[in-house]
C-alpha positions as CSV (number, residue, x, y, z in Angstrom):
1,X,5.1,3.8,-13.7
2,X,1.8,2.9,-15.8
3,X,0.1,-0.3,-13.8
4,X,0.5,-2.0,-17.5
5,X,3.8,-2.2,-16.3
6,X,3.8,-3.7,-13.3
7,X,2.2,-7.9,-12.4
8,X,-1.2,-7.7,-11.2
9,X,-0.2,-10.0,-8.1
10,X,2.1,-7.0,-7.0
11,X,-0.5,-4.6,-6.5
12,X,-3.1,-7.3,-5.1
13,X,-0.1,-7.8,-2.4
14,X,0.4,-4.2,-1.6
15,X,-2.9,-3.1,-1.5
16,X,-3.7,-5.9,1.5
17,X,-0.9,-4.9,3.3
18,X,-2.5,-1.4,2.8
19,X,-5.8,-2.9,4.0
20,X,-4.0,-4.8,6.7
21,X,-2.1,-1.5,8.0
22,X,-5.2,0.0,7.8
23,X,-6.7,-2.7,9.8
24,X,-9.6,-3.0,7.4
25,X,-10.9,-6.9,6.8
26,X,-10.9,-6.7,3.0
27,X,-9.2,-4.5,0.4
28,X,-12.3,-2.1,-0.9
29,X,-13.2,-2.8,-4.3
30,X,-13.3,0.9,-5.1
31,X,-9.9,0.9,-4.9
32,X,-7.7,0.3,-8.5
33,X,-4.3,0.2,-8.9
34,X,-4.2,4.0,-10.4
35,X,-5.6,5.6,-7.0
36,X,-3.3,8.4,-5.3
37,X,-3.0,7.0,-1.5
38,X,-2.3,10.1,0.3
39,X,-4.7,12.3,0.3
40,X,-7.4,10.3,-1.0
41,X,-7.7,7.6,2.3
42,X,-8.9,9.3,5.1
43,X,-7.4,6.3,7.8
44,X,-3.9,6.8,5.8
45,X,-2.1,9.1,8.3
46,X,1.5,9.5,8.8
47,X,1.5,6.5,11.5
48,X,-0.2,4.6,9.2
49,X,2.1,5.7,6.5
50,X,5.0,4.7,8.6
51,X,3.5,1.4,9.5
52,X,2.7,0.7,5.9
53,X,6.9,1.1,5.2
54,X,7.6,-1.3,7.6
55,X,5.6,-3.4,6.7
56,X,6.7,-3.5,2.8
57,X,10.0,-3.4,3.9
58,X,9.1,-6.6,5.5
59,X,7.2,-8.6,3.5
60,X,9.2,-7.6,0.1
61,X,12.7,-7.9,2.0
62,X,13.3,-4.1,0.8
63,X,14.7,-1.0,2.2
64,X,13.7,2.5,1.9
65,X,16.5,5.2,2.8
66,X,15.5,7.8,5.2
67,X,16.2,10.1,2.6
């Protein structure tokens, strides 16, 4: 989904949960709402990946299937 798409506010709130998981004090500036996570953040292993679920699951009152 293009990031034209989608409120700003979303992505401000995901990426500092990202930041947060990450256990970083402030969301980088380099990173924009187009950037590829995996791969591209070193400190974004699985844990962290797994960690970052929770917690959008969490703050967003969401579920994501095991599947």
């Amino acid at each position: 989904m293009s990031s034209s798409f989608v409120d700003s506010n979303l992505f401000s709130e995901v990426k500092s949960l990202l930041a947060h998981t990450l256990g970083l004090q402030q969301v980088p500036v380099s990173w924009d709402n187009d950037m590829a996570l995996v791969g591209h953040l070193p400190d974004l292993d699985s844990m962290n990946i797994v960690n970052l679920v929770a917690a959008l699951e969490e703050h967003f009152g969401i579920e994501f299937t095991d599947e």
